[in-house]
C-alpha positions, 0 to 999 in steps of 0.5 A, a space after each residue: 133738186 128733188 128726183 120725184 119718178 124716173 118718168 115723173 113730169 116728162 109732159 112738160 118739155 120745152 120743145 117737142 118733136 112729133 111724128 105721126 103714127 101711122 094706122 092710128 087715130 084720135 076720133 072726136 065723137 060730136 057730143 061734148 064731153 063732161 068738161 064741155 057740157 060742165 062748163 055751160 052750168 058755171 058754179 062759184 068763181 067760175 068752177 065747173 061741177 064734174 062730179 054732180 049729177 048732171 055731170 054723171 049723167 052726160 059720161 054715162 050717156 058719152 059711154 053708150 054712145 062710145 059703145 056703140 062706136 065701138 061696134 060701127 069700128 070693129 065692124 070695119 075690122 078698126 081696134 080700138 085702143 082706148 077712150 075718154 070722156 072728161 077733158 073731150 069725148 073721144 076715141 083711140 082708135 087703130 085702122 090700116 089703109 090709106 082712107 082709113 082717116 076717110 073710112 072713120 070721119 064718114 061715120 055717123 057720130 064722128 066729129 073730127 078725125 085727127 092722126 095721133 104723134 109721138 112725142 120726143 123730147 128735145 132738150 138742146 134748144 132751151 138756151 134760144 127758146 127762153 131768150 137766156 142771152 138776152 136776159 144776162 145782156 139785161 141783167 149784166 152778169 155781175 150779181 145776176 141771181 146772187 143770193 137765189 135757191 131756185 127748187 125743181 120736183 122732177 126726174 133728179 139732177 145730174 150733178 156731172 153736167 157743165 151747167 152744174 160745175 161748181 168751181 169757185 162756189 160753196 154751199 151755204 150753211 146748213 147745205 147740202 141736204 139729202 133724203 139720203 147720206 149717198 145723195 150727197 154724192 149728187 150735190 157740190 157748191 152750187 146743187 145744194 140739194 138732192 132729195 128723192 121720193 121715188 121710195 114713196 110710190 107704190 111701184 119704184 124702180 130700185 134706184 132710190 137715188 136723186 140722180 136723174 137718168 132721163 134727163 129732163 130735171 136736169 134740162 129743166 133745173 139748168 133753164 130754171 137757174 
């Protein structure tokens, strides 16, 4: 199990739950963005250009008219909080009141206005999600996955987890293996494996360790195995 950052990946989870935020806004501007406008102009193997000239020029005209939206929302006292311009156009936008949703899709340029969510992970259903009952019932449990490495780059591993308990298993040869002689403490009979790169980033925390405290390499490796 390979530990890459303390937030590394946390955008791929297997079950989330959202909650809107109040006062804030994904407002989708009705040009089409580089990406949309790119892929009309499809190149070899279907690959979009999204760095020529055509491309180039459809983000800077994309920019202006963000610009001008700019305008038209502080103008209704709306604080914009961000933009893109590659995968969509649109805006992050901030506006309190109970139209403000009405007040922001009645503006001209607008194409939909959608409430932002937050986001939490929600690590405890992966058993029911991913079917794993009804895959060691086919399987038979016997020799299932006998002879298997299974490698995750994530947020480390948690090698006091029940999924991870070793009893009755030994490494193979040549295992364990760590970036670091501490890791070691992190790997026994069935996680042979502990490495970190988090000293490779230019800003990292000052836990260098493969151990996870987020949670979500742990959650996942335990799917995965």
């Amino acid at each position: 199990m390979a530990r890459l950052t303390a937030v590394g990946f946390l955008l791929i989870v297997n079950i989330l739950s959202a909650a809107i935020i109040p006062g804030h806004y994904v407002v989708e501007l009705s040009s089409p963005s580089v990406s949309e406008q790119s892929f009309g102009r499809l190149t070899g193997r279907g690959r979009a250009r999204l760095n020529d000239a055509a491309a180039g020029a459809q983000r800077a005209r994309i920019r202006g008219e963000q610009q001008q939206m700019r305008t038209r929302f502080e103008q209704r006292r709306a604080r914009v909080l961000g933009s893109v311009d590659t995968v969509a156009n649109a805006m992050f936008v901030q506006l309190d009141g109970d139209d403000a949703r009405a007040q922001l899709a009645a503006l001209p340029g607008v194409k939909h206005v959608v409430p932002m969510r937050e986001f939490h992970r929600v690590m405890d259903r992966a058993v029911v999600v991913h079917k794993v009952t009804d895959a060691w019932a086919q399987l038979g449990d016997g020799h299932a996955g006998e002879g298997v490495k299974v490698a995750i780059i994530d947020t480390g591993v948690e090698v006091t987890h029940p999924a991870f308990q070793d009893s009755g298993l030994t490494a193979p040869e040549g295992f364990p293996r760590t970036t670091y002689t501490s890791d070691e403490a992190n790997t026994n009979g069935k996680i042979i494996v502990a490495r970190s790169y988090v000293s490779m980033l230019p800003r990292h925390d000052a836990d260098t360790s493969a151990r996870d405290r987020v949670g979500h390499g742990t959650a996942l490796a335990a799917v995965v195995a």
